[in-house]
Phi, psi and omega in degrees: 000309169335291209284344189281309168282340197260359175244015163263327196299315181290358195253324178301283191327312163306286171331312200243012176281337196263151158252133201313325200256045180217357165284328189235072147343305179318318185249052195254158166302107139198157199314322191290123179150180172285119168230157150221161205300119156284267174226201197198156195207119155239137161260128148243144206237034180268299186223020179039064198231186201218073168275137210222134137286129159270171186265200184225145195323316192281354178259016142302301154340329198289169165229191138216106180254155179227110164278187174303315198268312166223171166229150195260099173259113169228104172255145176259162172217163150306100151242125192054077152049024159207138197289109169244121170311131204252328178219197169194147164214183163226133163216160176275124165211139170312102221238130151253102182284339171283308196267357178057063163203142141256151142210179205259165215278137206083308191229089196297332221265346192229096184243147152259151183245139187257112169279321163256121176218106175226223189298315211215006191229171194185128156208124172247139193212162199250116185237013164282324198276159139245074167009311184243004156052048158242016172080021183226167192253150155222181192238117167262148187230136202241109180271127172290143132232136165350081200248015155195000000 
């Protein structure tokens, strides 16, 4: 019996000594990498309504990288029946990894908030605007996928 517990005691402890998500790195939740827009949803809270864009292959094209520091935003559009860069940046930003929100440098006062986060998946969302021009701020949400 003895000999029965002391090989349930090693075998936990070889089970619960390691942590899993330091086993796979590849596969932990974070901003840092390339991503692009699937789509964007505005709540307005003028009629609690929902409105949603999808992107179009060619804005789809767009990247947003986030790196530790900044993120590399290139975005594309359609004109005349062709996909053109429309804009490219770099901004400095700030990650409170406790509260899932960043922003970017000057403006602590305009924060995004990350709702979503996983391997391959991203949702952000922006709650300074007002959309519907009703004195009430709404949220807009930029849904992310992973592209590398």
């Amino acid at each position: 019996m003895k000999k029965l517990i002391w090989v349930l005691v090693i075998f936990s402890v070889i089970s619960c000594g390691g942590n899993d998500e330091d086993q796979d790195p590849g596969n932990k939740a974070s901003i840092i990498g390339k991503w692009s827009v699937e789509k964007a949803e505005i709540y307005k809270s003028s009629n609690q309504q929902i409105l949603t864009s999808y992107s179009t292959d060619c804005q789809k094209t767009g990247t947003y990288e986030f790196t530790t520091s900044h993120l590399i935003s290139i975005s594309y559009a359609d004109s005349n029946n062709t996909c053109v860069k429309t804009d490219a940046s770099t901004r400095k930003y700030t990650f409170d990894k406790g509260n899932a929100k960043f922003w970017f440098e000057n403006e602590e006062k305009y924060p995004y908030f990350i709702t979503k986060l996983t391997a391959s998946d991203m949702v952000i969302e922006d709650r300074m605007q007002d959309f519907d021009g009703d004195g009430t701020r709404d949220v807009l949400r930029r849904f992310y996928k992973r592209i590398n």
